[in-house]
Biotite code that builds the C-alpha atoms (Angstrom):
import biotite.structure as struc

atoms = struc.array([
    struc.Atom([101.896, 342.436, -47.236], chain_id="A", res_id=1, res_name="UNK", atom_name="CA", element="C"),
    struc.Atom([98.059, 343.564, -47.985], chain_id="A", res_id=2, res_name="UNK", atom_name="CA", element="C"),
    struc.Atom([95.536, 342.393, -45.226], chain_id="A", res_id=3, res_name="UNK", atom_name="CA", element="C"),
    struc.Atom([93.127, 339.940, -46.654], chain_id="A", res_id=4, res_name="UNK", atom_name="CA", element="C"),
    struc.Atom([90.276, 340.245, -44.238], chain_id="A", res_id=5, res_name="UNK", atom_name="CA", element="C"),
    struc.Atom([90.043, 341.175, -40.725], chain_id="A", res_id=6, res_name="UNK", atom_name="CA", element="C"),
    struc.Atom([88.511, 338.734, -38.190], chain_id="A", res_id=7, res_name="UNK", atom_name="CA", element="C"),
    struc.Atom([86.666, 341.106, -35.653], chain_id="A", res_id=8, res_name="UNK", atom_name="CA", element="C"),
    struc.Atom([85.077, 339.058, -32.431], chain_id="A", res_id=9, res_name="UNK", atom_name="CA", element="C"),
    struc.Atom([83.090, 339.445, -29.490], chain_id="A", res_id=10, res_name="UNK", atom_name="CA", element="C"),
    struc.Atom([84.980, 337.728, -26.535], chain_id="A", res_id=11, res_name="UNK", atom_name="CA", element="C"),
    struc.Atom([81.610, 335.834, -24.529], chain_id="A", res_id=12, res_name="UNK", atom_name="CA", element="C"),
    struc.Atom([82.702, 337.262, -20.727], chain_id="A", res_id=13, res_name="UNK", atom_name="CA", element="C"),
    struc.Atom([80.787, 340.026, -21.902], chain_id="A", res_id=14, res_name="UNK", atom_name="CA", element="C"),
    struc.Atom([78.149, 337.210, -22.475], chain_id="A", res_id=15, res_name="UNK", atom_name="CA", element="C"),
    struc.Atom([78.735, 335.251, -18.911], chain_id="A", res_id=16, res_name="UNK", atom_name="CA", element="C"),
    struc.Atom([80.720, 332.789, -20.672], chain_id="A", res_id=17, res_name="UNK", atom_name="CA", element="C"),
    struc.Atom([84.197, 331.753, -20.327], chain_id="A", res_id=18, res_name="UNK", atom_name="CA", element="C"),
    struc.Atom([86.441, 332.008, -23.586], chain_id="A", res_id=19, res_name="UNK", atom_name="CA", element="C"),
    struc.Atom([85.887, 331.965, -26.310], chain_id="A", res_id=20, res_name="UNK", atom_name="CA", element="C"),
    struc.Atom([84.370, 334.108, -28.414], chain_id="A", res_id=21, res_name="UNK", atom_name="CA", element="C"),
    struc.Atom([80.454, 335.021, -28.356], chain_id="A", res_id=22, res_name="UNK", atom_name="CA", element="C"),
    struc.Atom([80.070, 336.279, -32.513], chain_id="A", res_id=23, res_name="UNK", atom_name="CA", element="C"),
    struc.Atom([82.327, 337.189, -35.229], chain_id="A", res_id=24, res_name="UNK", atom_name="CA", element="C"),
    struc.Atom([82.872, 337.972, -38.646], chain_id="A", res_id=25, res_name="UNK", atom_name="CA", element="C"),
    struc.Atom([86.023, 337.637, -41.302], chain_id="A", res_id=26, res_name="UNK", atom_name="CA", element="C"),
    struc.Atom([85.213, 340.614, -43.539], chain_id="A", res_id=27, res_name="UNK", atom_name="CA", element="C"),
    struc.Atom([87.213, 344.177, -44.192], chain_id="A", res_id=28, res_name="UNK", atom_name="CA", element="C"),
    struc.Atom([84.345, 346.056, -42.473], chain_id="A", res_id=29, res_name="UNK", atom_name="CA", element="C"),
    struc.Atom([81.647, 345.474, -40.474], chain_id="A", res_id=30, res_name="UNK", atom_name="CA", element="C"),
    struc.Atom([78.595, 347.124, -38.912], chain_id="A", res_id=31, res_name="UNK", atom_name="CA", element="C"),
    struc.Atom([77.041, 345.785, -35.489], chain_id="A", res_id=32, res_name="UNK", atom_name="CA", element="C"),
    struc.Atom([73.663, 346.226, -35.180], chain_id="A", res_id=33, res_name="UNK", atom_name="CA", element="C"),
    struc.Atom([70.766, 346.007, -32.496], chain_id="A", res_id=34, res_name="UNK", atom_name="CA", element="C"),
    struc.Atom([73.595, 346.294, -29.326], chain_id="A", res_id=35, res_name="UNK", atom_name="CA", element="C"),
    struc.Atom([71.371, 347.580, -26.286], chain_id="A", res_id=36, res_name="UNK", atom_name="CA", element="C"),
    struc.Atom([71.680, 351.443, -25.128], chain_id="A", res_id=37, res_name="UNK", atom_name="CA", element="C"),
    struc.Atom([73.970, 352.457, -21.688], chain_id="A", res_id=38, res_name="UNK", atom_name="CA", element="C"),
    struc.Atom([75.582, 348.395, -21.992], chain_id="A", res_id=39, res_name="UNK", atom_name="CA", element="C"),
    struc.Atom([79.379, 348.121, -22.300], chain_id="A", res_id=40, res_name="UNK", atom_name="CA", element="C"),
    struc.Atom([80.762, 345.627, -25.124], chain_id="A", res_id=41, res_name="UNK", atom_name="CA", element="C"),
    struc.Atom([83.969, 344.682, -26.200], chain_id="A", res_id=42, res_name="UNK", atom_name="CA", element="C"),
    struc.Atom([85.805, 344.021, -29.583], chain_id="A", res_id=43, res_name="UNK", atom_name="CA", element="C"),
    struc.Atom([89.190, 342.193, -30.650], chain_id="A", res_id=44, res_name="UNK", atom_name="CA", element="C"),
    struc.Atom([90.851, 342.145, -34.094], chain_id="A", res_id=45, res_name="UNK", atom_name="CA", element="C"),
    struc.Atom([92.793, 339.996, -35.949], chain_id="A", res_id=46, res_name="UNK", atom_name="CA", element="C"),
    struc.Atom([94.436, 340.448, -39.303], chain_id="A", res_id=47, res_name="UNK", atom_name="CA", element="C"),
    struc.Atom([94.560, 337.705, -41.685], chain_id="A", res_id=48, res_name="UNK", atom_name="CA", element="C"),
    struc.Atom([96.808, 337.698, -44.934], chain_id="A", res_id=49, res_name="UNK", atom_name="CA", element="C"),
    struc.Atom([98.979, 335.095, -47.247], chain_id="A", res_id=50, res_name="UNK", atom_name="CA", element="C"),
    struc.Atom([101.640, 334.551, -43.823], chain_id="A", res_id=51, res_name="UNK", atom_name="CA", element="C"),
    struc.Atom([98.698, 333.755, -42.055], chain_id="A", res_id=52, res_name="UNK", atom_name="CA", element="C"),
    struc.Atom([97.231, 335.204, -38.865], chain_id="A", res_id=53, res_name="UNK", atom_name="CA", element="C"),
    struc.Atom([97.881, 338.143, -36.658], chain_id="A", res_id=54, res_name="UNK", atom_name="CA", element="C"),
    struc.Atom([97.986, 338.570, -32.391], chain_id="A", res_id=55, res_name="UNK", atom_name="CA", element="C"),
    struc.Atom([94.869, 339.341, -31.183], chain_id="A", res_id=56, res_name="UNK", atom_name="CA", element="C"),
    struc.Atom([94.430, 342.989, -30.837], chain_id="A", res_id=57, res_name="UNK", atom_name="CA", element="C"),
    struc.Atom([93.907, 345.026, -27.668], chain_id="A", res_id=58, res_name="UNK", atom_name="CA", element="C"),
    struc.Atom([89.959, 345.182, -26.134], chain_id="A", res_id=59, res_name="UNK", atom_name="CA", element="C"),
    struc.Atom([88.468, 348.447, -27.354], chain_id="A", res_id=60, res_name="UNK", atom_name="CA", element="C"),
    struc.Atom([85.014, 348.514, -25.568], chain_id="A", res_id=61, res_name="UNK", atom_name="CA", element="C"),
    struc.Atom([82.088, 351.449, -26.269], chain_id="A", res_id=62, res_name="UNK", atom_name="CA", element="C"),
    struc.Atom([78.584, 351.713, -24.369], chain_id="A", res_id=63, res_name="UNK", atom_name="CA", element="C"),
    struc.Atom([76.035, 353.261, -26.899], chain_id="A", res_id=64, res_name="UNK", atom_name="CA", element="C"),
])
């Protein structure tokens, strides 16, 4: 079944909040912008088709 959009989030820990989730977008592709240098951050995925939603993905995490 084709993948409508993807929902890609920022979980807030990363943010010194508890749950939840601290931005995200429900688009195919996205580009984050303006993320401080030598800071980790983390990333979850969803998928999102006609059945409905997918598990949240594993954390992937960079520092740029």
């Amino acid at each position: 079944m084709k993948i409508l959009s993807l929902f890609i989030g920022m979980p807030r820990r990363g943010f010194g909040k508890p749950g939840g989730w601290a931005g995200a977008a429900i688009e195919m592709e996205i580009t984050i912008l303006s993320q401080p240098s030598g800071q980790r951050f983390e990333l979850h995925v969803l998928a999102i088709n006609k059945a409905g939603e997918s598990e949240v993905s594993n954390e992937v995490s960079a520092v740029l």
